[in-house]
C-alpha positions as a LaTeX table, in Angstrom:
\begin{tabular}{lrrr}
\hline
Residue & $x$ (\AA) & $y$ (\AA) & $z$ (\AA) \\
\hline
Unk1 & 98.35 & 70.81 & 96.48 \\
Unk2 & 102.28 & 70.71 & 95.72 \\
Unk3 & 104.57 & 70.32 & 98.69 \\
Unk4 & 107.65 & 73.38 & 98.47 \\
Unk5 & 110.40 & 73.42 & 101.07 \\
Unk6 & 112.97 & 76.55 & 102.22 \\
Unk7 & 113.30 & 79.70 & 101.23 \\
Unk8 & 112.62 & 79.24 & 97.23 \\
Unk9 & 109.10 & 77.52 & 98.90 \\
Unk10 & 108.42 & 80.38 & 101.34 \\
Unk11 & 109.09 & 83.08 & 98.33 \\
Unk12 & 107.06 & 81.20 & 96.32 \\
Unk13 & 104.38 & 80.41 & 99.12 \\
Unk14 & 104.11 & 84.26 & 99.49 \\
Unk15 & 103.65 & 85.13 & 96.40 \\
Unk16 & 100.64 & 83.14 & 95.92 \\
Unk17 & 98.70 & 84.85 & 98.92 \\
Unk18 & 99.73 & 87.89 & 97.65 \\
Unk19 & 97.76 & 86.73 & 94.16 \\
Unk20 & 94.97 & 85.43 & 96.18 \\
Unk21 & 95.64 & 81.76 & 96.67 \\
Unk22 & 95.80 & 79.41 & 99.23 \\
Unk23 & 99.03 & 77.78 & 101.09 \\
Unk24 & 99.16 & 75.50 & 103.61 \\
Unk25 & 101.58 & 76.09 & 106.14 \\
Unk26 & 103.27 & 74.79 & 109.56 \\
Unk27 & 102.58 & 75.76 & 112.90 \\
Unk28 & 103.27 & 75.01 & 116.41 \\
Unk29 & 100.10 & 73.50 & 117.12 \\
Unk30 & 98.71 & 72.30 & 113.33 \\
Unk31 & 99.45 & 72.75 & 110.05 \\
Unk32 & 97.16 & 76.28 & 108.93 \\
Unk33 & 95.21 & 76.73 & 105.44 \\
Unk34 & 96.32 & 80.02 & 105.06 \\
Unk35 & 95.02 & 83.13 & 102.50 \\
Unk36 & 94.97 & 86.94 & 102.53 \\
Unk37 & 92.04 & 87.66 & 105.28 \\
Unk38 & 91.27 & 90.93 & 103.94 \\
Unk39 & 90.20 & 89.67 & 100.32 \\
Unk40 & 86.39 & 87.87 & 100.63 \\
Unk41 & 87.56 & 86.04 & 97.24 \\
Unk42 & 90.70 & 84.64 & 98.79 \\
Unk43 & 89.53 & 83.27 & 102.01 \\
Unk44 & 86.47 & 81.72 & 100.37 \\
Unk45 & 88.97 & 79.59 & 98.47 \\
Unk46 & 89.52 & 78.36 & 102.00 \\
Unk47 & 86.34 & 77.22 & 102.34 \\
Unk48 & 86.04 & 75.75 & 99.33 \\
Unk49 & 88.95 & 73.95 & 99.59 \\
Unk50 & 87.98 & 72.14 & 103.26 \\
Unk51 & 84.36 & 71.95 & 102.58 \\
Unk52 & 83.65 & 73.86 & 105.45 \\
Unk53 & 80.56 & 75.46 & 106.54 \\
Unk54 & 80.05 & 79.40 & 105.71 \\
Unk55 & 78.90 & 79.96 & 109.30 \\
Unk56 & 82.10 & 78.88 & 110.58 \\
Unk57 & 85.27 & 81.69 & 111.52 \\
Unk58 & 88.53 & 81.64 & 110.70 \\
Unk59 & 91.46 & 82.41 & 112.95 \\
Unk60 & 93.62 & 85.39 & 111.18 \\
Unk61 & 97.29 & 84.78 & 111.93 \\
Unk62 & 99.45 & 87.73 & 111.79 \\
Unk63 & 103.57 & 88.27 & 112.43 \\
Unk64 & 103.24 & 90.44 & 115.99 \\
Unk65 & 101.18 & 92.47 & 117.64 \\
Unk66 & 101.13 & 95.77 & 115.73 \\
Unk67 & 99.53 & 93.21 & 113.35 \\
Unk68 & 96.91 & 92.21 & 115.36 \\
Unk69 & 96.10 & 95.77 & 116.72 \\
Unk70 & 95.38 & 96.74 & 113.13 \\
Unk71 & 92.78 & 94.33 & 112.47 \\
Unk72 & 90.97 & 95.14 & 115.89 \\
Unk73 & 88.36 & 97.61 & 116.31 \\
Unk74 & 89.46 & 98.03 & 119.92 \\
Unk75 & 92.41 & 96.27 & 121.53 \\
Unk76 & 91.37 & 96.35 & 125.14 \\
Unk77 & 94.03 & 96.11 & 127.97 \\
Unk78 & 93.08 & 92.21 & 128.73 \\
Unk79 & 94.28 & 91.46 & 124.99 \\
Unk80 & 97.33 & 93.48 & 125.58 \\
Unk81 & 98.39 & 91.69 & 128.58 \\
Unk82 & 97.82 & 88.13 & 127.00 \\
Unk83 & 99.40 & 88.51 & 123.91 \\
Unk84 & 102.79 & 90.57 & 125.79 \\
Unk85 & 102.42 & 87.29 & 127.68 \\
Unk86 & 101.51 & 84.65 & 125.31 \\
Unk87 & 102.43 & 85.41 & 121.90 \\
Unk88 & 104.19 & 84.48 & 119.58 \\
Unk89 & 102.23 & 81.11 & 120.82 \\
Unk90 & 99.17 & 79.04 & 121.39 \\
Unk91 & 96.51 & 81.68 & 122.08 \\
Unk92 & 93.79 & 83.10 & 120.25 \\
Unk93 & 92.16 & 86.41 & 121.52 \\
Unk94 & 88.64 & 87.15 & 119.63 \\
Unk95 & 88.53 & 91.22 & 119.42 \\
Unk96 & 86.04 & 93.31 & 117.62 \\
Unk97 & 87.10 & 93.55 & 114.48 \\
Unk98 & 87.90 & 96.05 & 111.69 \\
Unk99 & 85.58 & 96.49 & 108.60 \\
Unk100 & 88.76 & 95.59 & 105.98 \\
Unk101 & 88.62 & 92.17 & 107.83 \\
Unk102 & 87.20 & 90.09 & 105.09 \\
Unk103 & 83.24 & 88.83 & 106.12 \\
Unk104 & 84.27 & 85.65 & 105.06 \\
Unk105 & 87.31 & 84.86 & 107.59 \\
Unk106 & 84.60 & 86.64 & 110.40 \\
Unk107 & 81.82 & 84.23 & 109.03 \\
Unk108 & 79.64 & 87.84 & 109.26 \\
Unk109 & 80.12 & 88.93 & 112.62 \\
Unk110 & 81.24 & 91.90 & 114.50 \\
Unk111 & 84.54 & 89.85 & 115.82 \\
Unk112 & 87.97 & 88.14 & 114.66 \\
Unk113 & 89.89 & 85.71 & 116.39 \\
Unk114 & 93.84 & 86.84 & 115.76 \\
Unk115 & 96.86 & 85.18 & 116.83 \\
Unk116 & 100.79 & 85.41 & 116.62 \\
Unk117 & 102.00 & 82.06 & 115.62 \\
Unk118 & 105.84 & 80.31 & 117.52 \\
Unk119 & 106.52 & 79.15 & 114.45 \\
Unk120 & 109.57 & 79.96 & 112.26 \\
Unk121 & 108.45 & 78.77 & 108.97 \\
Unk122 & 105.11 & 80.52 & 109.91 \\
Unk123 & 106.19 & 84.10 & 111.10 \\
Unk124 & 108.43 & 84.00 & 107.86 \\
Unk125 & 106.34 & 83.44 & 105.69 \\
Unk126 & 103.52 & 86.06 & 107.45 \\
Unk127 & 106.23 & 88.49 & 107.37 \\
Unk128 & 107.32 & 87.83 & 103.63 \\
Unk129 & 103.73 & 87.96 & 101.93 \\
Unk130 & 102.91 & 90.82 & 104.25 \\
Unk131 & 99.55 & 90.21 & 104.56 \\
Unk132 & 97.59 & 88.83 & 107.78 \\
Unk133 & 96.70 & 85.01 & 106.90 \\
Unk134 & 93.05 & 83.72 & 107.48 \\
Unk135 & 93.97 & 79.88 & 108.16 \\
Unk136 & 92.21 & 77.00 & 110.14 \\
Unk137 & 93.85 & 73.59 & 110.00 \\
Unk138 & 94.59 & 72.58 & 106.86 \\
Unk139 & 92.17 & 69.22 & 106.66 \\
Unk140 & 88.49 & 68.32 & 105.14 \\
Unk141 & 86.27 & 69.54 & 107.38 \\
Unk142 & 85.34 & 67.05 & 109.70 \\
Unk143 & 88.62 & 65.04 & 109.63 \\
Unk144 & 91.29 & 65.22 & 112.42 \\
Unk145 & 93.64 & 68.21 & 112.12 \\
Unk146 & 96.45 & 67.82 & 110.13 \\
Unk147 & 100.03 & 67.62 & 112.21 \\
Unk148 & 102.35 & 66.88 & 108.92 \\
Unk149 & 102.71 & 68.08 & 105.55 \\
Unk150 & 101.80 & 64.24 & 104.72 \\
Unk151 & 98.40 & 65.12 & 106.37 \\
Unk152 & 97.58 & 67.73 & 104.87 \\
Unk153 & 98.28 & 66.63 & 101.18 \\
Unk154 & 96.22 & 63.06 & 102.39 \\
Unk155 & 92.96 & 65.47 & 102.92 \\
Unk156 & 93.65 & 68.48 & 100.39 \\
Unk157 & 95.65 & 66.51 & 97.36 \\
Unk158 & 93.33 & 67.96 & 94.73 \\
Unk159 & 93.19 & 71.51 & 95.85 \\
Unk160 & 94.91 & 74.08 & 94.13 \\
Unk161 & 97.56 & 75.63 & 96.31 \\
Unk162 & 100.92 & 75.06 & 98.14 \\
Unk163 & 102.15 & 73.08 & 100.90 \\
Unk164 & 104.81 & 74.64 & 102.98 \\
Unk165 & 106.55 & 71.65 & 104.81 \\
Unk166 & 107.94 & 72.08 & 108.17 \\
Unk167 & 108.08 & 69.02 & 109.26 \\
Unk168 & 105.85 & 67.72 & 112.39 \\
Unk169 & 103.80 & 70.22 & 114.78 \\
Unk170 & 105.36 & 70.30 & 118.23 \\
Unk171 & 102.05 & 70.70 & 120.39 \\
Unk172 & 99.54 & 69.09 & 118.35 \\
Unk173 & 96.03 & 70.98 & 119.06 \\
Unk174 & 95.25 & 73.91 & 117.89 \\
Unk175 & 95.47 & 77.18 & 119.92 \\
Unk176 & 93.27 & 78.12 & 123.03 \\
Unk177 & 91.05 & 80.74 & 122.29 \\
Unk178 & 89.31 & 83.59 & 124.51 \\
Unk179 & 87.21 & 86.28 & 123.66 \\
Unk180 & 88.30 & 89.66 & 125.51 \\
Unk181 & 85.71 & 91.56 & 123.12 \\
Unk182 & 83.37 & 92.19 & 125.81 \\
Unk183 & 83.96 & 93.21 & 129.95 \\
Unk184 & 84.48 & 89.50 & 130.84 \\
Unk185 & 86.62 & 86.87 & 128.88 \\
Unk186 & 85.46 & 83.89 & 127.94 \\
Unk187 & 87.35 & 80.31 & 126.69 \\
Unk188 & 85.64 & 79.66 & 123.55 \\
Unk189 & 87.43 & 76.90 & 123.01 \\
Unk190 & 90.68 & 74.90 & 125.11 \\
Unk191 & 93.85 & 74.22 & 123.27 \\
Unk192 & 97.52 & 74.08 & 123.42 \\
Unk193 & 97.51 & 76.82 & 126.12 \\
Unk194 & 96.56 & 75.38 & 129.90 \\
Unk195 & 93.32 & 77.01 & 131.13 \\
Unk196 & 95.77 & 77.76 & 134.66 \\
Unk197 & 98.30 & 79.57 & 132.84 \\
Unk198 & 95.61 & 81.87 & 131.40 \\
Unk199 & 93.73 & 82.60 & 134.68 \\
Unk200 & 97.28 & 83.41 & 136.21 \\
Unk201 & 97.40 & 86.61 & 133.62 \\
Unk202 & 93.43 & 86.82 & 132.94 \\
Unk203 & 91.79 & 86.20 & 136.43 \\
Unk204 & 88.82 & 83.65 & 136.29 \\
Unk205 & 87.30 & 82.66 & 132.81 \\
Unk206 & 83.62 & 81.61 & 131.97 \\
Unk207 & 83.27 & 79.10 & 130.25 \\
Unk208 & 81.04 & 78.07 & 126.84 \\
Unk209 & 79.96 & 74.96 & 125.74 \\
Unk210 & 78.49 & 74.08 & 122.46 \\
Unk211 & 74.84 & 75.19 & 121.47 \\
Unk212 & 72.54 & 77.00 & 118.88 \\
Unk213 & 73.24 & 80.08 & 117.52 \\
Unk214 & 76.36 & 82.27 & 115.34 \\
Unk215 & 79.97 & 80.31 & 116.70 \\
Unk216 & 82.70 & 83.36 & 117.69 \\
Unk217 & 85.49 & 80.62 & 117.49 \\
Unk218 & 85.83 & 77.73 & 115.32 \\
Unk219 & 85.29 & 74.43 & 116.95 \\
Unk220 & 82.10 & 75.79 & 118.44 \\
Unk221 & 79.08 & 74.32 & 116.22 \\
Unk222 & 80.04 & 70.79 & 114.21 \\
Unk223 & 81.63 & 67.68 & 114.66 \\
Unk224 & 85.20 & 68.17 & 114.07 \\
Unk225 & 88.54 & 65.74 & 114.33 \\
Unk226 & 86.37 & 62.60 & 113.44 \\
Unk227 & 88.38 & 59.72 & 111.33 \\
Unk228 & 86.69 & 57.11 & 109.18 \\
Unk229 & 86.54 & 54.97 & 111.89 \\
Unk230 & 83.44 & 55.63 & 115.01 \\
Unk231 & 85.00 & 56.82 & 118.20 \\
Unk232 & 83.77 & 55.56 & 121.38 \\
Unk233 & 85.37 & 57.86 & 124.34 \\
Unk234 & 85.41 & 56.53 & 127.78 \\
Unk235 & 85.83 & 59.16 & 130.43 \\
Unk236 & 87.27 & 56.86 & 132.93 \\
Unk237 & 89.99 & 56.27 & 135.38 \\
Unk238 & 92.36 & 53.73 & 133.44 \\
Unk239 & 91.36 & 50.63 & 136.37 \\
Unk240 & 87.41 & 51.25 & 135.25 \\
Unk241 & 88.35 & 51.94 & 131.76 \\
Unk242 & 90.50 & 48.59 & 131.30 \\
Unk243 & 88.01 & 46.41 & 132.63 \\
Unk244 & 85.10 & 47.87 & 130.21 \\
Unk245 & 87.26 & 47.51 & 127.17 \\
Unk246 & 88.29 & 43.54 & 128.18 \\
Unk247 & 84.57 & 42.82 & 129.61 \\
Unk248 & 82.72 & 44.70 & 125.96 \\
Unk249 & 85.09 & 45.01 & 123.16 \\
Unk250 & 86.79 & 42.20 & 120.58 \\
Unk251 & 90.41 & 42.43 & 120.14 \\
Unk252 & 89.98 & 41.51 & 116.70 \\
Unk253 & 88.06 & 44.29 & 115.76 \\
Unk254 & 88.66 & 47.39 & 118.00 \\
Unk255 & 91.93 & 49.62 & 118.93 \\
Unk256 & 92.60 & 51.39 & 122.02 \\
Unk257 & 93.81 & 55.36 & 121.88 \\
Unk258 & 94.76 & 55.63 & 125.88 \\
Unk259 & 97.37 & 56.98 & 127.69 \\
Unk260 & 100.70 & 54.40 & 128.62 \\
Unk261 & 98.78 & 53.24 & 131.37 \\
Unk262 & 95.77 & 51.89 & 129.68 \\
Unk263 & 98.02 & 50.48 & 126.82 \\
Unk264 & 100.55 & 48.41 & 128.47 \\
Unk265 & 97.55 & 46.67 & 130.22 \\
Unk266 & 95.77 & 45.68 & 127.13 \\
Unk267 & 98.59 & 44.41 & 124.43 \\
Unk268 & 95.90 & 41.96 & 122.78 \\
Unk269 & 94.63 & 45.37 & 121.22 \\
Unk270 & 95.86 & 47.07 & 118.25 \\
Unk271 & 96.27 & 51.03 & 119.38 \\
Unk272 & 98.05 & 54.22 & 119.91 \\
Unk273 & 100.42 & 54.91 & 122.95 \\
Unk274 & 99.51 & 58.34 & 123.83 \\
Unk275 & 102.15 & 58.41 & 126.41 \\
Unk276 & 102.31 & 59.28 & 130.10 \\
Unk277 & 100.75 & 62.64 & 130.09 \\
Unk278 & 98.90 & 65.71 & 128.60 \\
Unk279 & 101.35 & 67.14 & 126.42 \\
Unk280 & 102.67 & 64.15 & 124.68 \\
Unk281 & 99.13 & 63.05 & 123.98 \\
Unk282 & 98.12 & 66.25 & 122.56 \\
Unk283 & 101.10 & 65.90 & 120.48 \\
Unk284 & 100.36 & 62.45 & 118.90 \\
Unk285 & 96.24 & 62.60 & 119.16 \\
Unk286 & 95.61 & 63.60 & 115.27 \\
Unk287 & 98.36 & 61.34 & 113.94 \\
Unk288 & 97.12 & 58.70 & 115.72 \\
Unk289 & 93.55 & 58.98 & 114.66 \\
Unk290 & 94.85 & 59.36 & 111.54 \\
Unk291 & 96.72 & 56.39 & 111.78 \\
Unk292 & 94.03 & 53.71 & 113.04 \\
Unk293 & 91.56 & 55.08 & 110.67 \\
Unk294 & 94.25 & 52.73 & 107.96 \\
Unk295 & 94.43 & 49.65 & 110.12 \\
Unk296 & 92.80 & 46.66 & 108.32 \\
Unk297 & 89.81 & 44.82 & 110.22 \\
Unk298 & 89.06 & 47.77 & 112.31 \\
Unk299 & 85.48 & 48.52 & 112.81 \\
Unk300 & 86.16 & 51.32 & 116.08 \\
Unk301 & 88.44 & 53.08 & 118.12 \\
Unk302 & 87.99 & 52.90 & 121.83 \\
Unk303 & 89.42 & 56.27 & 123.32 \\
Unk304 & 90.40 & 56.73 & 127.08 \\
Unk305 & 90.73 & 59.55 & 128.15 \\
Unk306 & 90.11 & 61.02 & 132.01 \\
Unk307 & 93.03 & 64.07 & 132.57 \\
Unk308 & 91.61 & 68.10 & 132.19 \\
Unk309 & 94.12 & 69.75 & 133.59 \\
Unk310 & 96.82 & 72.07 & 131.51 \\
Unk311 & 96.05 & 70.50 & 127.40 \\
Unk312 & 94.20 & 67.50 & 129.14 \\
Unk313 & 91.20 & 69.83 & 128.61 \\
Unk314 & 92.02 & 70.53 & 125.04 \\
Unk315 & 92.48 & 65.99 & 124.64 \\
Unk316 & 89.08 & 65.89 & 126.24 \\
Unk317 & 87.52 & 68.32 & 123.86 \\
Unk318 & 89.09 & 66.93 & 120.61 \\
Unk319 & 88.37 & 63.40 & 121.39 \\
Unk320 & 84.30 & 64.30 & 122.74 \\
Unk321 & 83.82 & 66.22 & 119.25 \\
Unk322 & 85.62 & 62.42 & 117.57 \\
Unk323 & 83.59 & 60.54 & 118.80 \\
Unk324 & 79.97 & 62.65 & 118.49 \\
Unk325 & 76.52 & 63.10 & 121.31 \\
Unk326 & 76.00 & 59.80 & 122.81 \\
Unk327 & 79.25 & 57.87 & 122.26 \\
Unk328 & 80.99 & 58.50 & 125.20 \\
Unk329 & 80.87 & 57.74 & 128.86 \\
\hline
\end{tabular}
């Protein structure tokens, strides 16, 4: 991957997804892999790229809603509402999907997941290749999204495509998404929107949790946004959560990802500050995965984390799929 800036890097960004190539590229919530979603040659490129499995969808990314409407089979009046309210932004609707949609980007089902990215560099770029943009984060699958160009050419360095630099993601997960392709909708998976603010527009949501079968959103099936390192995840009040880490865990070779809280009460631990609530540690949660996984002498990372409200409930997802079945509490 090469790293191109501007608008001589957007040009040139767009003119490789219009010749079927990949580009990496900022948005609000994580840097995207992006490629034209209606060419099966081009988005497979994606997933050779991230080593990801076949089985798994992409999100297509487009500049607005007209966009969106034309990939979708049937835009029902539940997607209309949410993305009038919602988009350019953090939400994913899953619609059934057109036939030019690219099999590969729907990993061979009836459905796409679309969204309108609040993201300059982004919507330019959509806008000046002209093309809607199959793109999950732009990381090795497995590994913790990527938040920073520098992330993104850590994981990809010897692909063959672009990285458009935009400098840091503001939110820091990836976008909530719902699927309004049947009577009821349904949070496939939590993200940088709250579940609240979406019942406020959507009425009540069900709910899925992980299992066998076809995933309609990625994030659904495999361990995703694991470092180097093994993640232990306590799902404790910070009191409870302080005393396990002093009473079980060496200083010497174990670091602390927890809120303020939990950190100012255990400085004999290497870690990551989080900070006081759900936003800011959505915002710093990849880096600083990414960032422990270097420390020397490490052998785990001790996660607290307790808060679901608003993108607590995204934290808690991210961090449960870190640290894999059985190594949590």
């Amino acid at each position: 991957m090469r790293r191109v800036v501007g608008e001589d890097g957007i040009r040139e960004a767009a003119a490789l997804l219009c010749a079927g190539g990949i580009v990496a590229f900022p948005t609000e919530t994580v840097y995207g892999l992006g490629a034209d979603a209606l060419s099966d040659t081009a988005v497979r490129r994606i997933f050779a790229a991230k080593g990801r499995p076949s089985d798994n969808p992409l999100i297509v990314h487009v500049a607005d809603q007209e966009g969106a409407r034309r990939l979708a089979r049937r835009w029902s009046d539940l997607a209309e509402r949410l993305a009038a309210r919602f988009w350019p932004g953090p939400l994913t609707l899953v619609v059934p999907a057109r036939p030019e949609v690219a099999s590969a980007a729907r990993a061979g089902l009836d459905t796409v997941g679309v969204r309108c990215p609040n993201h300059p560099l982004a919507l330019r770029l959509l806008r000046a290749a002209a093309l809607p943009l199959a793109a999950p984060s732009a990381n090795r699958s497995g590994r913790p999204s990527p938040t920073t160009a520098e992330a993104v050419l850590e994981d990809l360095a010897g692909a063959d495509g672009l990285v458009l630099d935009g400098g840091p993601s503001g939110i820091g997960v990836e976008s909530t998404v719902v699927d309004v392709s049947t009577g009821m909708p349904v949070l496939l998976r939590p993200g940088g929107l709250g579940r609240e603010e979406l019942e406020a527009v959507a009425g009540p949501l069900l709910s899925v949790g992980d299992g066998a079968g076809a995933p309609r959103a990625p994030g659904m099936k495999y361990r995703h946004y694991a470092p180097t390192l093994p993640v232990r995840l306590l799902r404790l009040q910070p009191e409870a959560a302080i005393e396990m880490i002093r009473t079980h865990f060496d200083p010497a070779d174990t670091a602390v990802l927890a809120a303020t809280a939990v950190r100012q009460a255990l400085t004999a631990y290497r870690g990551v500050d989080l900070g006081p609530d759900a936003d800011s540690a959505a915002a710093g949660l990849f880096e600083g995965l990414r960032r422990l996984e270097r420390e020397p002498g490490l052998v785990r990372i001790v996660a607290v984390w307790s808060e679901t409200r608003g993108r607590g409930l995204a934290v808690m997802n991210r961090l449960e799929k870190a640290a894999g079945e059985g190594h949590h509490v």
